[in-house]
C-alpha positions as CSV (number, residue, x, y, z in Angstrom):
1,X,113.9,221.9,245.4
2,X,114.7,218.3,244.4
3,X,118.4,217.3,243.0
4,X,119.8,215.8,240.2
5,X,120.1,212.4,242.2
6,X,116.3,212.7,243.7
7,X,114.6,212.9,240.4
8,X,116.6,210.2,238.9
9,X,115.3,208.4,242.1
10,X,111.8,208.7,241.0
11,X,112.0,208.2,237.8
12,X,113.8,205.0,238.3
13,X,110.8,203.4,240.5
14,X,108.3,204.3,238.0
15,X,110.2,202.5,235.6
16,X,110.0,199.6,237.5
17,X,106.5,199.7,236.2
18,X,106.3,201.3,233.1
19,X,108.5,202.8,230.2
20,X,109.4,206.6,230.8
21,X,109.2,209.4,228.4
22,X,112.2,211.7,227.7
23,X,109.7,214.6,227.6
24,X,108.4,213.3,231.4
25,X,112.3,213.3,232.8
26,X,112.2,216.8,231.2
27,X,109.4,217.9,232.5
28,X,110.1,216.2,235.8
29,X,113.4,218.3,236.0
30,X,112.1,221.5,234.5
31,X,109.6,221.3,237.2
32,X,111.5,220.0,240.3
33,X,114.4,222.3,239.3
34,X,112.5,225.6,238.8
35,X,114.7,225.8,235.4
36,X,113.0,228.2,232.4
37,X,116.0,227.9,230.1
38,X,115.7,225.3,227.3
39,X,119.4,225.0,227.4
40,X,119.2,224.6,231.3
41,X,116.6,221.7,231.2
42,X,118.7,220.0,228.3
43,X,121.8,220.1,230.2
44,X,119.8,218.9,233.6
45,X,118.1,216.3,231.7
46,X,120.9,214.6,230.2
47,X,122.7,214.4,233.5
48,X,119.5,212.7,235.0
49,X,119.7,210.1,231.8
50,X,122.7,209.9,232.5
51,X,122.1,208.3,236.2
52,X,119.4,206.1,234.9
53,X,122.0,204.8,232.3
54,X,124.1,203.4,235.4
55,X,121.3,202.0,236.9
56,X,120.7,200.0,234.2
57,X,117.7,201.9,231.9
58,X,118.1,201.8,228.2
59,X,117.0,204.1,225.8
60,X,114.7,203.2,222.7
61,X,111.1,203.2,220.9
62,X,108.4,202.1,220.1
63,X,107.0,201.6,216.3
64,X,103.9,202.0,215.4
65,X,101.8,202.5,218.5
66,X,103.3,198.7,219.6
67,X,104.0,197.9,223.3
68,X,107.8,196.5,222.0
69,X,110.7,198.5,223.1
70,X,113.2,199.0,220.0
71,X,116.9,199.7,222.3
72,X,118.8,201.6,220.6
73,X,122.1,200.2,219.1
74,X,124.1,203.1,220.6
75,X,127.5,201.0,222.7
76,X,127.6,202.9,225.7
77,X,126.0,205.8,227.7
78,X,128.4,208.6,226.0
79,X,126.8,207.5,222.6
80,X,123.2,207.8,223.9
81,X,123.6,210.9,225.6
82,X,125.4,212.4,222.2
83,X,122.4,210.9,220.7
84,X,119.6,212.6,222.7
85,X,122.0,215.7,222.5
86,X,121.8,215.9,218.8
87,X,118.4,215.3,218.8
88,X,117.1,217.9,221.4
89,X,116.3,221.3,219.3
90,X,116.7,223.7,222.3
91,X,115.3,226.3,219.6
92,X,111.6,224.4,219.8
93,X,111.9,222.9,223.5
94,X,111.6,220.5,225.6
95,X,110.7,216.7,224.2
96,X,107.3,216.6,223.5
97,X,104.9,213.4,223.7
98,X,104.4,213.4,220.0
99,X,108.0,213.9,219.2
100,X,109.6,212.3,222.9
101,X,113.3,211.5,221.2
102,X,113.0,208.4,223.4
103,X,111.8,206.7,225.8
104,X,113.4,204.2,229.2
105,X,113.2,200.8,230.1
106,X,115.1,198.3,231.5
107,X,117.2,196.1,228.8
108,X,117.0,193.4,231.5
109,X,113.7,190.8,231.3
């Protein structure tokens, strides 16, 4: 079983590449966690965000099937892990591709 730190691990080299999906760190952790609880994977994802936050990821979108990342205004990484919080439904599940909340890039060029 994979930790906290490991995943964040990953995800953070496939960034290096590519933007990442809030619904494939959920995934990821759902997965590499063995979690079944909606609440569980929230509370597992967020602390995952909240490692690629400190290493320098950014949260944000894209609009209108562009290949721009929008950042989000939010000031610091308590306001963008209330953000995602708020946003989560734990009733409906995990982020979904067609509804991903957000998605992870680095702000820097």
């Amino acid at each position: 079983m994979a930790s906290i730190n490991e995943i964040a691990d990953d995800i953070l080299r496939e960034a290096a590449n590519d933007s990442v999906a809030l619904w494939a760190i959920a995934d990821a952790v759902r997965w590499d966690l063995s979690l079944s609880n909606n609440s569980d994977v929230k509370t597992a994802t967020l602390d995952v965000v909240s490692e690629l936050l400190q290493h320098g990821l950014w949260p944000g979108n894209f609009r209108h099937g562009g290949s721009k990342i929008y950042f989000w205004d939010e000031p610091d990484t308590a306001a963008c892990l209330a953000r995602i919080d708020r946003e989560w439904d734990v009733t409906e599940g995990d982020p979904v591709m067609s509804k991903p909340i957000c998605w992870f890039r680095s702000r820097q060029p």
